[in-house]
Residue, then its C-alpha position, 0 to 999 in steps of 0.5 A: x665560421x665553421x662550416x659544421x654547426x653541430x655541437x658535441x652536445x645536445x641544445x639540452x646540456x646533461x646537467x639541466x639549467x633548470x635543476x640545482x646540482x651539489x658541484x663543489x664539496x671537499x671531495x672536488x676540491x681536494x682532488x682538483x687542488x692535488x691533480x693541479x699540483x701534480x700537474x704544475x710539478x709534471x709540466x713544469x719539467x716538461x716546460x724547460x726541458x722541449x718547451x711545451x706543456x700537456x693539458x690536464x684536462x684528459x688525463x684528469x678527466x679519466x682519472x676522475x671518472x674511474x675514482x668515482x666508479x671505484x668509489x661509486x659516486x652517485x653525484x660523479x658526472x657535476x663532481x668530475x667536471x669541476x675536478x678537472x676545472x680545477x685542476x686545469x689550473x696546474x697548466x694554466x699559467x705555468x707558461x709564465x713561470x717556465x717560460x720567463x724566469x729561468x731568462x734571470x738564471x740564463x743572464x746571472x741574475x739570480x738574487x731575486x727571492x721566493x717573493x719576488x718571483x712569485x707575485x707576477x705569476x700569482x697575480x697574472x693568474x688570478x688576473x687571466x680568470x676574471x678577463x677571461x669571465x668578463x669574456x665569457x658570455x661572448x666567446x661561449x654564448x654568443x658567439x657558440x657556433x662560430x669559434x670551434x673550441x677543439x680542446x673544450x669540446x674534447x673535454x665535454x666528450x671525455x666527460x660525456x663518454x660513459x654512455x653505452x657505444x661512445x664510451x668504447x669507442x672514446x676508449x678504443x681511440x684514446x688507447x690507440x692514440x696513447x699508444x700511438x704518441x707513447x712509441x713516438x715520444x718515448x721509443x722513437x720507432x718512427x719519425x714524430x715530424x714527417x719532414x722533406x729535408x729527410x729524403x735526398x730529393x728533399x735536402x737538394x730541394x732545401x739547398x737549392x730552393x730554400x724549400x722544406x715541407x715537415x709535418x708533426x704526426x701526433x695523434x692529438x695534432x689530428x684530432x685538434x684539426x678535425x675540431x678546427x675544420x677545413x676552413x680555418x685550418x686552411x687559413x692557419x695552414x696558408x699562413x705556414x706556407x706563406x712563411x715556408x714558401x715564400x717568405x724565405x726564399x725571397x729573404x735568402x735570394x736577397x740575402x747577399x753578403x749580409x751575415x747573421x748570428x746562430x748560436x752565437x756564431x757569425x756566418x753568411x745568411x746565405x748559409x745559414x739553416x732554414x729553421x734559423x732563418x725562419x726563427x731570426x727573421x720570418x717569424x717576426x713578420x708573423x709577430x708583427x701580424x699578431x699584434x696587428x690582429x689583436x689590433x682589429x680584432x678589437x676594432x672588430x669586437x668594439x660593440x661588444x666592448x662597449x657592452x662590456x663596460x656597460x655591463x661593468x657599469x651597470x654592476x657597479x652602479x645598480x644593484x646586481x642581485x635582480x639580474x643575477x636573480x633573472x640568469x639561469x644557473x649557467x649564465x651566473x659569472x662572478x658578480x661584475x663588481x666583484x670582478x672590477x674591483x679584482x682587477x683593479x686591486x690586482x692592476x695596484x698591487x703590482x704597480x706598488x710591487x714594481x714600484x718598490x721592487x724595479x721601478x727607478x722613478x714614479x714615470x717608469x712605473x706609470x709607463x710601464x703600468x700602462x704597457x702592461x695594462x694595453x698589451x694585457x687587454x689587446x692579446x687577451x682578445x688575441x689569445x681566447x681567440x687563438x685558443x677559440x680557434x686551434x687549441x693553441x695560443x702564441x703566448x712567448x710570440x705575443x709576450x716578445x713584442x711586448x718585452x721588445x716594445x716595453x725596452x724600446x720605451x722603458x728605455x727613453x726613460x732612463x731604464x737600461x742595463x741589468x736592472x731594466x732588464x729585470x724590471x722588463x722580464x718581470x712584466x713580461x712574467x706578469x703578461x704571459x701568465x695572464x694570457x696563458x690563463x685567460x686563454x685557456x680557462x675559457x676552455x674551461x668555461x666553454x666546457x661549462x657552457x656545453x656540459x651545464x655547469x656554473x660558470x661562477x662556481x668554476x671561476x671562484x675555485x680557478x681563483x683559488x686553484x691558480x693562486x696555489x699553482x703560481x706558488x708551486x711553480x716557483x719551488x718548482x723552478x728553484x728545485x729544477x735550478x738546483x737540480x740541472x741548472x739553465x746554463x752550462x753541461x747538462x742544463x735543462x734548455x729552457x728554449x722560451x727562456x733563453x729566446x728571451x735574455x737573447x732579445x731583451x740583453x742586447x736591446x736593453x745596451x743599446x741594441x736594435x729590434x726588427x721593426x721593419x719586420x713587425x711592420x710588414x707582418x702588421x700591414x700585410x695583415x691589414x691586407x688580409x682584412x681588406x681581403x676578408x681573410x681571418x688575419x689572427x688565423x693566417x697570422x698564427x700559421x705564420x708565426x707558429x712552425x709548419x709542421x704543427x699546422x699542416x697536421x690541422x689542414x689534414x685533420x680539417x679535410x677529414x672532417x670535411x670528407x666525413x661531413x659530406x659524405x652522403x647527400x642526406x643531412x641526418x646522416x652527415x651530421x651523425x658521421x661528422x659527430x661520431x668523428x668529434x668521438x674519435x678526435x677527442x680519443x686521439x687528444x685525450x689519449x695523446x695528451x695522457x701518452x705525453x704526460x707518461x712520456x714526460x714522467x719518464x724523461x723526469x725519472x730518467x729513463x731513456x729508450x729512444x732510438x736517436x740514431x734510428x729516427x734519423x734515417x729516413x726509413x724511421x720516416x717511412x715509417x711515420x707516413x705509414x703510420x700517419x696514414x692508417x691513423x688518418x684511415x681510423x679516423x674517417x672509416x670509424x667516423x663513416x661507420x656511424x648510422x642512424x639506427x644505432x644512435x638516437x640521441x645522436x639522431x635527435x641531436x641532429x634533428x633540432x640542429 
């Protein structure tokens, strides 16, 4: 649990339970369906072109806010909230189709059609927001203290700026940090990831120890580590070093004469780059821990599964309308019946599209179901967790084992050669868009919760919104195909993708995966359970690459310093919720610098300094840098007082 229990809002959300609010009307529909599909047409890009994605729910927000000034809503507050719900769907699940199928472009399999693309990625979505309304009550009311939700909480504080002092301050951070991550993306005056092997100290190190420190400086990476807390943020940071440090040297003092392929290359192990070694070998043991984590947590929450399907029973066997009835307004999901028999119509129409489409036998497409079905479900818990947690969510890590499990066993069956790998790949399309989906929607949700909105209402336009991006997503990918391609001079990398069809080829000839690796990850998180250490926490840090999560560990210790920086409990609370301000500037800001940065890259335009950012006086810069934004965050997060903020004051209080 994090060791701070205050919430960016009051125990009495702004939008009362009590009250009726107009929060959908064509004014939030229209402008929720236009930001997703201007999102799902952006990120896209970005998608294939570095391989990550920018959330919309900052840029949105901002957005919405300053059209409902212009055009003086007097409904603004429910109406923005819904637009940037809705158009949250626009990054939702683009994972799934920028990250999968460009594989079948990469591996010449290029006859599928329109049709054919789209129906995993429409169905995963739709599939993600009812898991993710399923587990809604749990993950956001139940269990509302102990998961931080850095992003949905973020949200709720950019759309709960506009009153008086916090809104400048929201402003004044959000600008510095666009600015901030603007000039590291865009123009490369400084170095974005602080690493050790920039230095010559460093690069002896590395050669000598297989050592390497590296830490990525963006604004938004900080703010996320101030939300996480020092805690959790220690664990994801431990698993980092585990990888870093431990892990790797022992792999390279054992490596011996073996050899190993980079970039289609044979070379001697013991030569080999760090980051290769680290992404051929050691992430897998961190895969296998997240599986292995999904495993326990699910062990873990098996009360509240079994309340879950009593729930589901209980909806489909009595009469729902006296429950929902009893609900407030913010407790209202879609119906469970409805919810069942949208997961079991969706569960069938891709078993029947598999079946016609890729399945050779009856028993592929039984086996198959059945794989999706339990990886769906055990990396669901997995993913919301991850995203309860950091922000972030392991999707490619988790659809990579189950592509690999699914060639292991779709194999006994029969299922080799180009059209299992079609068939595999399409499952996987299916799988990372329904966990993309369900994990970050329950962001959206959680935004619900803290802010009052009607979780039924959000769900029903995510449905809708989802379906209309998993078809943009795919003229999309065709277009960029068209464009730059994903093979050959000038090609978009697609770097999920080709990670992809470099697994899921040699296994499906008859290849080999790294299961001894998978195991050690899985028994070692055992280990961490028996110990009492989070093992989804450690496991994300050992998976995910260091210089994304030692960011965490500072921005969880300037969380801490703020929140204990007086003896009076009042005071802490006040400077620990002026810091949430500041953060949510830093996340909000960076991700709207990134999203320029993006549309720039798209339109071609190039200022950065390639050579400069290299030399490690580019660096120094960043440190520099670095430090005075960490030194904005904690000085303005101290400069809270008691007298200046009552609302803040009562907050407190009643916590």
């Amino acid at each position: 649990m994090s060791e701070n229990k205050n919430d960016v809002i009051s125990s009495e959300p702004p939008m009362s339970p009590h009250k009726e609010y107009q929060e959908i009307n064509s004014y939030v529909v229209f402008w929720g369906l236009f930001y997703a599909a201007i999102f799902a047409l952006a990120v896209g890009y970005l998608c294939l072109k570095i391989g990550q994605t920018v959330d919309a729910f900052a840029p949105v927000s901002v957005m919405a806010m300053g059209m409902a000034v212009m055009l003086k809503r007097k409904n603004a507050f429910p109406e923005n909230v819904h637009i940037q719900a809705i158009a949250s769907a626009g990054t939702n699940g683009i994972g799934g189709a920028m990250f999968i199928l460009p594989a079948f472009y990469i591996l010449g399999n290029d006859h599928l059609s329109y049709f054919q693309l789209a129906v995993p990625i429409i169905l995963g979505s739709l599939l993600g927001v009812l898991i993710a309304a399923i587990f809604r009550r749990y993950f956001c009311e139940e269990m509302h203290h102990a998961y931080p939700f850095p992003q949905g909480r973020a949200a709720a504080e950019v759309l709960t700026s506009g009153e008086g002092s916090k809104a400048k301050l929201m402003v004044f951070s959000g600008a510095v940090a666009l600015i901030y991550d603007f000039i590291l993306n865009s123009l490369g005056w400084w170095q974005e990831v602080i690493s050790s092997a920039t230095f010559s100290w460093g690069q002896q190190l590395a050669d000598k120890a297989k050592l390497t420190f590296s830490l990525d400086n963006e604004s938004a990476l900080l703010g996320i580590g101030y939300f996480t807390g020092l805690r959790y943020a220690a664990i994801i940071t431990a698993g980092s070093f585990f990888s870093w440090f431990v892990c790797i040297p022992v792999i390279y003092y054992l490596a011996g004469d073996h050899h190993m392929l980079v970039n289609g290359k044979d070379i001697l192990l013991a030569t080999a780059p760090i980051p290769a070694v680290f992404r051929e070998y050691v992430r897998h043991i961190g895969i296998g821990m997240l599986a292995m984590a999904g495993v326990i947590g699910l062990l873990s929450m098996s009360k509240v599964v079994a309340n879950v399907v009593k729930v589901i029973m209980a909806g489909l066997f009595k009469k729902n309308d006296g429950i929902q009835q009893s609900l407030q307004r913010t407790q209202k999901d879609i119906p469970m019946p409805l919810i069942v028999s949208g997961i079991i119509g969706i569960t069938f129409l891709f078993t029947v599209f598999f079946h016609i489409f890729f399945a050779q036998s009856a028993l592929q497409t039984l086996v198959a179901m059945a794989i999706v079905l339990v990886f769906t479900f055990l990396f669901s818990v997995v993913g919301i967790s991850s995203i309860a947690f950091t922000g972030t969510e392991p999707v490619s890590g988790m659809t990579i084992f189950m592509l690999i499990v699914s060639a292991v066993v779709l194999g006994s069956t029969g299922m080799h050669g180009n059209s299992g790998i079609t068939a595999i790949l399409m499952m996987a399309a299916f799988l990372c868009t329904t966990l993309g989906v369900a994990g970050n929607f329950m962001s959206e949700l959680k935004v619900a919760h803290l802010l009052g909105a009607t979780p039924r209402k959000m769900q029903q336009w995510q449905l809708v919104s989802a379906t209309l991006t998993g078809v943009l997503s795919i003229g999309v990918l065709l277009l960029l195909n068209q464009a730059y391609g994903f093979v050959g001079p000038g090609a978009l990398p697609a770097p999920q993708a080709n990670a992809m069809a470099v697994i899921i080829q040699p296994l499906m000839e008859n290849g080999t995966a790294h299961w001894p690796l998978y195991l050690a990850g899985g028994f070692f998180a055992i280990i961490l359970w028996m110990l009492k250490v989070p093992p989804l926490a450690f496991a994300l840090g050992a998976y995910l690459p260091m210089e994304i999560n030692t960011p965490l560990l500072v921005g969880g210790l300037i969380s801490y310093f703020v929140s204990h920086s007086s003896k009076e409990d009042i005071l802490n609370s006040l400077r620990f919720n002026q810091g949430q301000t500041i953060a949510s500037g830093f996340i909000a800001g960076g991700a709207i610098g990134s999203l320029i940065s993006a549309i720039l890259r798209i339109a071609g335009f190039n200022y950065f300094l390639e050579k400069w950012v290299e030399t490690p006086a580019a660096t120094y810069l960043g440190v520099l840098f670095y430090l005075l934004l960490c030194a904005l965050l904690y000085k303005k997060a101290m400069n809270a007082k008691p007298a200046s903020n009552d609302a803040s004051l009562a907050k407190s209080v009643s916590n």
